[in-house]
N, C-alpha and C positions, 0 to 999 in steps of 0.2 A: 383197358379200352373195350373188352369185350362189356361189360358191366354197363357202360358207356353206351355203346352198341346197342343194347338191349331199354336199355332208360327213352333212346330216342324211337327203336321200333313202336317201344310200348303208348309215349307221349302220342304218337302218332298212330295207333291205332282206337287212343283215347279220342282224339279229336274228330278222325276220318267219321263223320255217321254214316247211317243207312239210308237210302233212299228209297221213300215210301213209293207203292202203287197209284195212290193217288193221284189225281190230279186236280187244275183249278176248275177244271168244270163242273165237277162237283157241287162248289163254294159258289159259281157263278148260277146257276138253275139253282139251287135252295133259297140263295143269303143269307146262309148262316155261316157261323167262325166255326175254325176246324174242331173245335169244343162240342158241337153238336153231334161231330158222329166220329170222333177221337175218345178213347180215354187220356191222351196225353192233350193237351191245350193248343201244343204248337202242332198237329199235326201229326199223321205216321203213326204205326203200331197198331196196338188189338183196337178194333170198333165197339163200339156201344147199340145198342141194344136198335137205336135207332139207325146207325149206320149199318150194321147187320143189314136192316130194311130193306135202307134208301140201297147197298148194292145188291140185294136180290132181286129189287124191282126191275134194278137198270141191267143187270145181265144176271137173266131168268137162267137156269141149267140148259134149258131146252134151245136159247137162243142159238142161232148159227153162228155169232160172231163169238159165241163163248169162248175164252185160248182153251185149248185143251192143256191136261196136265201136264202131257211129256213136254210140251214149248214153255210153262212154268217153268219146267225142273231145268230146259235148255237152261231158258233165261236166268232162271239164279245162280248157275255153274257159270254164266260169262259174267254177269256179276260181280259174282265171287272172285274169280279172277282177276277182272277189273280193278277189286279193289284190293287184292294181294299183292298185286304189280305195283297198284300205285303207293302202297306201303313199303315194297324193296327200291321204287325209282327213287320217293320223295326222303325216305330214309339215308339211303345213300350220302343225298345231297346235303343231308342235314351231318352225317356222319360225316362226312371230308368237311364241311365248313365249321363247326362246333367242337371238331373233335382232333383232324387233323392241319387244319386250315388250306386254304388254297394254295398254298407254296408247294403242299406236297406233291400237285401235278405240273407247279412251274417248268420240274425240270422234264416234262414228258409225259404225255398222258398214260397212267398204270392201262395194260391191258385188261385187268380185271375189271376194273372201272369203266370203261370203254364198252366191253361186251354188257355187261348189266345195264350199260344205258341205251346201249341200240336194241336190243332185245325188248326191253323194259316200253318201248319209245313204239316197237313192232304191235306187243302186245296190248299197250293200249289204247292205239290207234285202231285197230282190229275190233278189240272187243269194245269201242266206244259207239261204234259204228251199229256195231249188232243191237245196243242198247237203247240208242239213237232210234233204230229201226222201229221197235218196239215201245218206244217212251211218245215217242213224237208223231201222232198220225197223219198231221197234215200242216204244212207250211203257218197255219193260220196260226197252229199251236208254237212252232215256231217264233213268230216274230210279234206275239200280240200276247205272251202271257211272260207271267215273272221268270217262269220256268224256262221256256225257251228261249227269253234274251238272256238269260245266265247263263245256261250251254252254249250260248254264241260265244260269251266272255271265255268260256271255259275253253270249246277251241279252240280261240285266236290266241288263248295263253299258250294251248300245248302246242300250235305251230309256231309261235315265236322260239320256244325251246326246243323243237324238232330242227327249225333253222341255224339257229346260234348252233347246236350242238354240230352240226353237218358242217359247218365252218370250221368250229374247234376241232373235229376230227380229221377233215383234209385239209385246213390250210394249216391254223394254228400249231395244233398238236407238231407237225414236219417240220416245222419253224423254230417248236421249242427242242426239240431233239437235236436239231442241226446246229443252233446256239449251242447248247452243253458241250457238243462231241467239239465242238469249234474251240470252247474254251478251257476247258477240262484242263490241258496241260499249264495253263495260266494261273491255276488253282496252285498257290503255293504255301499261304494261311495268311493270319494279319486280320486286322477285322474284316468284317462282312458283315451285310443286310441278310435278309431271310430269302433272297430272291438267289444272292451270290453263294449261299448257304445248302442251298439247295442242291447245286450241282456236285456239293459232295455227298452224294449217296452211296460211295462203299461199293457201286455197281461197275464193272467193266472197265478194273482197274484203275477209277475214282478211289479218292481217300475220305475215309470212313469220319464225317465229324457231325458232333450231334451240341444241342448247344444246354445250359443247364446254369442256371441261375447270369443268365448273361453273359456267362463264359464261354466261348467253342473249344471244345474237348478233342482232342483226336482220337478216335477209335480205330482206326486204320488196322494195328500189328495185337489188336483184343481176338484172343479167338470167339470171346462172346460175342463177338461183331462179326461175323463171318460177313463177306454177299451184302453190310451192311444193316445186318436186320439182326435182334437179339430178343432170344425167346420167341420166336415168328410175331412178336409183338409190336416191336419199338422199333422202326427204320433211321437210320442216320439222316443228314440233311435236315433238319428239323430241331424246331425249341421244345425238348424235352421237358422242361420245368415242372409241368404240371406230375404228366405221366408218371415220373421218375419219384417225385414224391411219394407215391403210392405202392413203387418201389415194395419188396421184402427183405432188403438190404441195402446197408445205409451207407451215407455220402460218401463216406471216405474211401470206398469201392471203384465209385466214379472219380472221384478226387485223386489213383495213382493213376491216370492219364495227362496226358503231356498237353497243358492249354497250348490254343495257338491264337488265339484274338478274345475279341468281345464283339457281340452281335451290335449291328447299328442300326438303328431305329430306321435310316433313311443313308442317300450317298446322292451327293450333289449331282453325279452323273444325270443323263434323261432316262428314262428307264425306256426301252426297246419297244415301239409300236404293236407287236405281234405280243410281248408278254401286259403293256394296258389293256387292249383288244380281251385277252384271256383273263383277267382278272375283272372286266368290266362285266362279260358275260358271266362270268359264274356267280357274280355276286345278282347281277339280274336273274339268274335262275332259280337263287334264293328265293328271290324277293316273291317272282311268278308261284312258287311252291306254299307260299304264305297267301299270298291270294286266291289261287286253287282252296288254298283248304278254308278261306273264308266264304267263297262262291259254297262249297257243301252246308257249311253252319247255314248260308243265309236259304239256302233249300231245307234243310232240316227245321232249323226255328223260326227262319223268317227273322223281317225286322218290326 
């Protein structure tokens, strides 16, 4: 998983670009493409010989409105930030949907999870603002250039996820906890779905099942399942399939455990309003995370 971990930081730090100092007013008093005073085509990076110029003419040394350097060095330290945060919020997301899937916080939102997302949600609310500050000098740039009605998008996405998230933490999340502890003692084996699957995480005297080639396993009385969790790697409640392949020791390890069902795709049951709610938003937060990052490409390359 950590391998895993590292493949989705890295994808996402391939895709995240930089955003240039530029702006379109540049493009708009020339008429020319960002090709004229870019060495890159689409924009951004080292200038040419002519762009060199065209910003010495526009902001002389001597000018008053020159930024000084220390507000430079500010602004690329919030930047910077900016987009570290938004490498461990978007990663995150990517890493519980891709890697763990969303069942894993069916049964209770992890605290770890929790704090990284409000923190993460602090910090880039904070330094978007400073950057905002800085990027944007007047309403006009705002609401009349490509630029600024992308940051619009770009807000309205990250309060759509600032909301959903403050729902999932004080209504949902209390909801899903209070289901588990509710059912817990009802957990006796038999099949299960991946929702019902869940609630056996090995934690607080829950029994320990993990599921593996569409089997569910009991791990409950494995010391290698302590608390649930083996190798601080692999948590119970969950379809191990993948994971366990990759494994350093082979099936018939997990195979002297005691089956207790087979995982079910679905259960005619209706499935609980608070846990659709919680599954409907995470998968929208996905989605917001994929358009976030297409909102940067289209700043970066354009279309």
């Amino acid at each position: 998983m950590k391998h895993s971990l590292s493949c989705i930081i890295l994808f996402v730090l391939l895709v995240l670009p930089a955003v240039g100092c530029a702006t379109e007013e540049y493009a708009r008093q020339t008429g020319l493409a960002c090709s004229a005073c870019h060495l890159d085509p689409g924009g951004g990076g080292e200038l040419t010989a002519d762009g060199k110029a065209f910003s010495a003419e526009q902001h002389p040394p001597s000018q008053p409105g020159t930024m000084p350097t220390a507000v430079k060095g500010f602004r690329l330290a919030v930047g910077y930030l900016h987009l570290l945060t938004a490498i461990l919020w978007f990663g995150t997301i990517l890493y519980v949907h891709l890697v763990l899937k969303p069942a894993y916080a069916a049964s209770g939102l992890p605290r770890g999870e929790v704090r990284v997302g409000v923190l993460s949600m602090l910090v880039m609310g904070l330094t978007g603002l400073v950057l905002t500050y800085y990027r944007v000098p007047s309403l006009e740039v705002l609401l009349h250039t490509r630029f600024g009605l992308l940051l619009l998008v770009k807000i309205g996405l990250y309060l759509v996820m600032v909301s959903s998230a403050a729902v999932v933490v004080t209504v949902i999340g209390p909801r899903l906890k209070k289901n588990i502890q509710a059912s817990a003692t009802l957990v006796t084996g038999g099949d299960m779905t991946s929702a019902e699957l869940s609630v056996c995480d090995g934690k607080e005297g829950r029994p320990a099942y993990l599921v593996y080639n569409g089997l569910i396993y009991d791990a409950t009385a494995s010391a290698l399942w302590k608390q649930g969790q083996h190798m601080a790697r692999h948590n119970a409640g969950m379809d191990l399939s993948e994971a366990l392949k990759q494994a350093p020791h082979d099936e018939d390890r997990l195979q002297r455990l005691p089956v207790v069902g087979k995982l079910l795709a679905y259960r005619a049951e209706k499935t609980p309003l608070h846990l659709r709610v919680f599954y409907t938003m995470a998968y929208m937060n996905l989605t917001i995370v994929f358009l976030i990052v297409l909102i940067l490409a289209l700043w970066r390359w354009g279309w």
